[in-house]
SEVEX-348928 format. One line per 3 residues: number of its first residue (from 1); their letters; for each residue x, y, z of N, C-alpha, C, CB. Coordinates in Angstrom, 3 decimals. Atoms other than C-alpha are relative to their C-alpha. Glycine has a CB too. Example, Ala and Ser with C-alpha at 12.3 -4.5 7.8 and 13.67 -1.06 7.14 Angstrom:
<atoms>
1> AS> 0.890/-1.190/0.000/12.300/-4.500/7.800/0.900/1.200/0.000/-0.992/0.027/1.246; -0.820/-1.190/-0.060/13.670/-1.060/7.140/-0.770/1.090/0.730/0.414/0.462/-1.415;
</atoms>
This chain:
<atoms>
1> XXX> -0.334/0.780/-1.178/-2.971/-8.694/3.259/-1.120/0.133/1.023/1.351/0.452/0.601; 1.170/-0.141/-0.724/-5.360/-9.528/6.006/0.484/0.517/1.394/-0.823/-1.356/0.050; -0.027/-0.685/-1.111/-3.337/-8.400/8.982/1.550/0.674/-0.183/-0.314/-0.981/1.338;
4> XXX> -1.607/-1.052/-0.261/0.059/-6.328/9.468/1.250/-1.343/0.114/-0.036/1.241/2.110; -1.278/0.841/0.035/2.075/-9.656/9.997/0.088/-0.985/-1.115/0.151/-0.774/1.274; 0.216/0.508/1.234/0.646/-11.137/6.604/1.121/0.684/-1.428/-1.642/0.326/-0.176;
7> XXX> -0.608/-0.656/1.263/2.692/-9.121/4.419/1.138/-0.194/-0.378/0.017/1.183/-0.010; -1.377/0.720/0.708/5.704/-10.692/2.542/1.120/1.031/-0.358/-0.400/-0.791/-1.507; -1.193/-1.412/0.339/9.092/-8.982/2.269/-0.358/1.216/0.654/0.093/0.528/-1.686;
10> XXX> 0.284/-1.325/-0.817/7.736/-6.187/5.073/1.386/0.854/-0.074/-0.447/-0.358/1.716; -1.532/-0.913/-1.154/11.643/-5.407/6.625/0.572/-0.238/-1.959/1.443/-1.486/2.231; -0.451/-0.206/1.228/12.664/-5.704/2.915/-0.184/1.700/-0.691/-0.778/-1.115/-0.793;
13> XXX> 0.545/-1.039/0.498/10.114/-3.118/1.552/0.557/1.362/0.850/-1.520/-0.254/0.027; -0.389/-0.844/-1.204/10.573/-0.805/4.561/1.656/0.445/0.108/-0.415/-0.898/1.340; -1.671/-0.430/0.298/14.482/-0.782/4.178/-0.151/0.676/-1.203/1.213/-1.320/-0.215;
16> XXX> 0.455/-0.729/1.228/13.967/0.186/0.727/-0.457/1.279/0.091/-0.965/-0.627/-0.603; 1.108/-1.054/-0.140/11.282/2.884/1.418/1.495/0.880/0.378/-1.600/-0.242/1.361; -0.877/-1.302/-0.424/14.175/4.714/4.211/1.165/-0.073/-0.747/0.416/0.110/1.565;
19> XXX> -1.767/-0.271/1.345/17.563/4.107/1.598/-0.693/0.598/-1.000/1.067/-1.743/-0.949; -0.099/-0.334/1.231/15.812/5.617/-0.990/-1.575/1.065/0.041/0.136/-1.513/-1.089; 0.834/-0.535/0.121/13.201/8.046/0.216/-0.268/1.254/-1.590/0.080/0.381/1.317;
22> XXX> 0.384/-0.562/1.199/13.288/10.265/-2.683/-0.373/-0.645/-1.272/0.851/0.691/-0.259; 0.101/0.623/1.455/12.797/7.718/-5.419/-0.890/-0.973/0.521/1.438/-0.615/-0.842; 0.899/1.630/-0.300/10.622/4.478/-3.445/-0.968/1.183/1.531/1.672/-2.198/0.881;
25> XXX> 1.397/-0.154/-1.051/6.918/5.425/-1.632/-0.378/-0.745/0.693/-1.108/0.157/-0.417; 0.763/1.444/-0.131/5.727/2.575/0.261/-1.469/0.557/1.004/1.248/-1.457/1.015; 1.629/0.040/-0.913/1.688/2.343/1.972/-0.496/-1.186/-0.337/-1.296/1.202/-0.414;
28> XXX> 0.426/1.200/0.143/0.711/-0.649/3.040/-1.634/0.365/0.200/0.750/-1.065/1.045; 1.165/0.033/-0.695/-3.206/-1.717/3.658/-0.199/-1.313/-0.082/-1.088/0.828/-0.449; 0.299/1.257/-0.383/-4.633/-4.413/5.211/-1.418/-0.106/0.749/1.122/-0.471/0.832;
31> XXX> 1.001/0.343/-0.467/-7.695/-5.809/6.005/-0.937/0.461/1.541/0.370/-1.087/-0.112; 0.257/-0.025/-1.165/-7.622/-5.638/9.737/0.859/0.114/0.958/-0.548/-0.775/0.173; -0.618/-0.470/-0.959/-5.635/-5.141/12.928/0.001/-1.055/1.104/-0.541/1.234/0.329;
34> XXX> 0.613/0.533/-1.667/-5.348/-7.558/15.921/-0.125/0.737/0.911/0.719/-0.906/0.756; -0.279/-0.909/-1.031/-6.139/-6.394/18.645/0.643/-0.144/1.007/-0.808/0.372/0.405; -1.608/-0.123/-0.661/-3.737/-4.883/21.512/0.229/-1.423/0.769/0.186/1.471/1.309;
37> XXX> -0.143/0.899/-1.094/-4.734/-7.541/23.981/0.201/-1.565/-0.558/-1.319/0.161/0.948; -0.546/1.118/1.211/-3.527/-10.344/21.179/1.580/-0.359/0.572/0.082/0.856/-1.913; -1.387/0.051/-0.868/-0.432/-12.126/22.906/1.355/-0.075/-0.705/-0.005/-1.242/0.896;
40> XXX> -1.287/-0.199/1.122/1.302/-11.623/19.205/0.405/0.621/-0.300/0.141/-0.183/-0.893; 0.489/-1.018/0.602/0.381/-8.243/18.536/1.901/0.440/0.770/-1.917/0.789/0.494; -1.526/-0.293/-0.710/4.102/-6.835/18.890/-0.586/1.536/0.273/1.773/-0.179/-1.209;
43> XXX> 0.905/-1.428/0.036/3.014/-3.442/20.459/1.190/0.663/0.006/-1.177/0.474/1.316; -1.353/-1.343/0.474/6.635/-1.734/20.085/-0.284/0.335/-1.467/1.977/-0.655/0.037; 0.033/-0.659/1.354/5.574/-1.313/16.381/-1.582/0.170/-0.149/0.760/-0.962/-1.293;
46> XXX> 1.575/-0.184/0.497/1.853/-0.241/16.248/-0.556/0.453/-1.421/-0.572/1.003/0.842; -0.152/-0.012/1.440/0.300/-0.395/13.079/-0.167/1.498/-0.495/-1.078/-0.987/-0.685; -0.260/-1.292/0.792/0.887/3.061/11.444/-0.704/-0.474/-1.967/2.227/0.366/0.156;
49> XXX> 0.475/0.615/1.719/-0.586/1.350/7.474/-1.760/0.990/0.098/-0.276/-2.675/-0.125; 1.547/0.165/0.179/-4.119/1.835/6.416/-0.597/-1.069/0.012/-0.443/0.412/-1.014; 0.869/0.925/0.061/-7.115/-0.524/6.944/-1.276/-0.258/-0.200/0.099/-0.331/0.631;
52> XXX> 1.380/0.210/0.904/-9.985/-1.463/5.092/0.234/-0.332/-1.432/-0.911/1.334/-0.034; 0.050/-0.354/1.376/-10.952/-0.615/1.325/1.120/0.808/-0.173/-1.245/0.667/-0.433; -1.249/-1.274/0.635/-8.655/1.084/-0.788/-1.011/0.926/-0.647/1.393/-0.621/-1.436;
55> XXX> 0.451/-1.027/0.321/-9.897/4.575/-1.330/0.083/1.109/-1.020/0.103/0.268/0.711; -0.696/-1.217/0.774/-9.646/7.529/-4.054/0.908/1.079/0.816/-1.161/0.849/-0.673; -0.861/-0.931/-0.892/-8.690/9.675/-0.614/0.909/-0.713/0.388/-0.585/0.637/1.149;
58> XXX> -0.797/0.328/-0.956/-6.693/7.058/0.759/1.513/-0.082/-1.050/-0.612/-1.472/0.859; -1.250/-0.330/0.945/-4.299/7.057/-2.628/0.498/1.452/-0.414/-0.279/-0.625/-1.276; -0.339/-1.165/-0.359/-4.568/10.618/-2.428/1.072/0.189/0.253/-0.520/0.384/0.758;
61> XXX> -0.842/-0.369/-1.293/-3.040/10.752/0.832/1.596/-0.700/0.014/-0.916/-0.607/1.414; -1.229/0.503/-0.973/-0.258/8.249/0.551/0.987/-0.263/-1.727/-0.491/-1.940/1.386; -0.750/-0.235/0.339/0.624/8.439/-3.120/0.738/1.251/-0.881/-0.100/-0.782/-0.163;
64> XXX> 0.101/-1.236/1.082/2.652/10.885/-5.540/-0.441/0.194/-0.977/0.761/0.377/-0.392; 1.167/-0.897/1.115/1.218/13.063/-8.342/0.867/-0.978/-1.284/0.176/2.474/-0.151; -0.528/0.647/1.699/1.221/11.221/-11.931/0.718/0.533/-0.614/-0.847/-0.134/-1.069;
67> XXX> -0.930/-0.666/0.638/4.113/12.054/-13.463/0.531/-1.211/-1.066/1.106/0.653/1.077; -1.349/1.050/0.969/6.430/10.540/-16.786/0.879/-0.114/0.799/0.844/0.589/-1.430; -1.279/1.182/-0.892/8.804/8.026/-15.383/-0.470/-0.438/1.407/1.721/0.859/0.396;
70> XXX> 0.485/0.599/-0.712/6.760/7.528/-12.464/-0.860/-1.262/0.292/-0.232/0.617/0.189; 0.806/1.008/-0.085/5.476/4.151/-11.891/-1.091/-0.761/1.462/0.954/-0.793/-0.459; 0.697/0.696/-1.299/2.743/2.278/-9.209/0.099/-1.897/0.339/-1.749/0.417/-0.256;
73> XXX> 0.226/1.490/0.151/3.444/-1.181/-8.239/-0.895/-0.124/1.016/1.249/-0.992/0.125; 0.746/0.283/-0.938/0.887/-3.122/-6.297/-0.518/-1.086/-0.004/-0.738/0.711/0.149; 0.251/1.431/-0.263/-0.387/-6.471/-5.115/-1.667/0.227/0.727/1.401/-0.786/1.180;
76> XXX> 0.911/0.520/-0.683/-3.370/-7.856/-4.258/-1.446/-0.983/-1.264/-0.510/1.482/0.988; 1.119/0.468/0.944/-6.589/-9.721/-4.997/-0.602/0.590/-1.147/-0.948/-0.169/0.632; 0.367/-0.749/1.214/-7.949/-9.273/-8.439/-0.938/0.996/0.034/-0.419/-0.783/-0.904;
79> XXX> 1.244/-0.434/-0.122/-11.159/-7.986/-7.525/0.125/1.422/0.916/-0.904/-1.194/0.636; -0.368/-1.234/-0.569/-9.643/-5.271/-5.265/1.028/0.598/-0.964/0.546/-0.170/1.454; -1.092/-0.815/1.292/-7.081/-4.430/-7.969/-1.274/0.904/-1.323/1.256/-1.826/-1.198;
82> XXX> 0.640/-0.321/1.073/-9.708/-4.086/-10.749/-1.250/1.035/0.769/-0.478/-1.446/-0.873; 0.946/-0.730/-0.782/-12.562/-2.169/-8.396/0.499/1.210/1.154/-0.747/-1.102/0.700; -0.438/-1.266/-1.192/-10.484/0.016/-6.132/1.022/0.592/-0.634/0.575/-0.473/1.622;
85> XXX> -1.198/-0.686/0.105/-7.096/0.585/-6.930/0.194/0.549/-1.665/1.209/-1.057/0.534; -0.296/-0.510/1.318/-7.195/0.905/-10.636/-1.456/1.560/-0.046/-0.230/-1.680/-1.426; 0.936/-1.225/0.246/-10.318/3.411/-10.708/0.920/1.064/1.315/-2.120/-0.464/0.386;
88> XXX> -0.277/-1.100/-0.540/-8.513/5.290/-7.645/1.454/0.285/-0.524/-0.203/-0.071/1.476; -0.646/-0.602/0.543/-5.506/5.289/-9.526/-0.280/0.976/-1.348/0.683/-0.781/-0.044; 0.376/-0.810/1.056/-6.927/6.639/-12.663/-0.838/1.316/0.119/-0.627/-0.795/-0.772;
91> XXX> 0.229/-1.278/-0.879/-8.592/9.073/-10.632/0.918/1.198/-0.284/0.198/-0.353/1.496; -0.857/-0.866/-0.043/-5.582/10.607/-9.985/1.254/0.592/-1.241/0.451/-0.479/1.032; -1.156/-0.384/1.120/-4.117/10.760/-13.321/0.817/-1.080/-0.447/1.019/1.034/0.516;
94> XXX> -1.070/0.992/0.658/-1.940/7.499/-13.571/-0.269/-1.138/-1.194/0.500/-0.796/1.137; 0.035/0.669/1.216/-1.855/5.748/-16.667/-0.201/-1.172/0.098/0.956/0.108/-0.689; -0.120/1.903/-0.198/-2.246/1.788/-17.388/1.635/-0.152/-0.286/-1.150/-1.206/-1.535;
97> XXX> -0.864/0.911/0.695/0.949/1.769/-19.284/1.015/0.828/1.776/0.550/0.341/-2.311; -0.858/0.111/-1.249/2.954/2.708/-15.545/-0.846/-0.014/1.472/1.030/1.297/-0.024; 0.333/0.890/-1.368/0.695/0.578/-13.104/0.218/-1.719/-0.089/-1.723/0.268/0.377;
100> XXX> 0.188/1.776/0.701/1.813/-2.980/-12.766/-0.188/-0.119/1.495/1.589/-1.185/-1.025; 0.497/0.812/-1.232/0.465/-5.423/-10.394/0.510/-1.443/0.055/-1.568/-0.064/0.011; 0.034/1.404/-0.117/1.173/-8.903/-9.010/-0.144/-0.717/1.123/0.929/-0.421/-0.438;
</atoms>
């Protein structure tokens, strides 16, 4: 996504994430940030996500350790799927056969 209000199914995901913290991770990232003085920018929710590249530290930091029965879902452009997220997932241990993308 390119900014924090780009992202489809947010209050979906996010419900999800707190009903079911022990079993659903969520970390968003996004491109970029408006800034504060933006007359859309809702500033009661400041963006708390990551922004930029996707990182080997930044999947580190936000997901859990490769385990059986654990799976990664994730979205985005191909070219950031195939160059970031799959080498920083495999980094960390996670398999092809429990990363799906779309």
């Amino acid at each position: 996504n390119r900014t924090p209000d780009d992202i489809l199914m947010r209050d979906v995901l996010e419900d999800l994430a707190a009903k079911h913290p022990d079993r659903f991770m969520l970390s968003f990232t996004v491109d970029q940030v408006v800034p504060a003085d933006d007359k859309n920018v809702n500033v009661a929710q400041p963006w708390k996500g990551h922004v930029g590249f996707v990182t080997k530290e930044m999947a580190k930091t936000s997901l859990f350790e490769a385990a059986d029965g654990g799976i990664c879902l994730m979205c985005g452009p191909p070219v950031m799927l195939e160059k970031a997220c799959y080498p920083a997932l495999h980094s960390l241990g996670h398999r092809d056969d429990n990363i799906f993308c779309f």
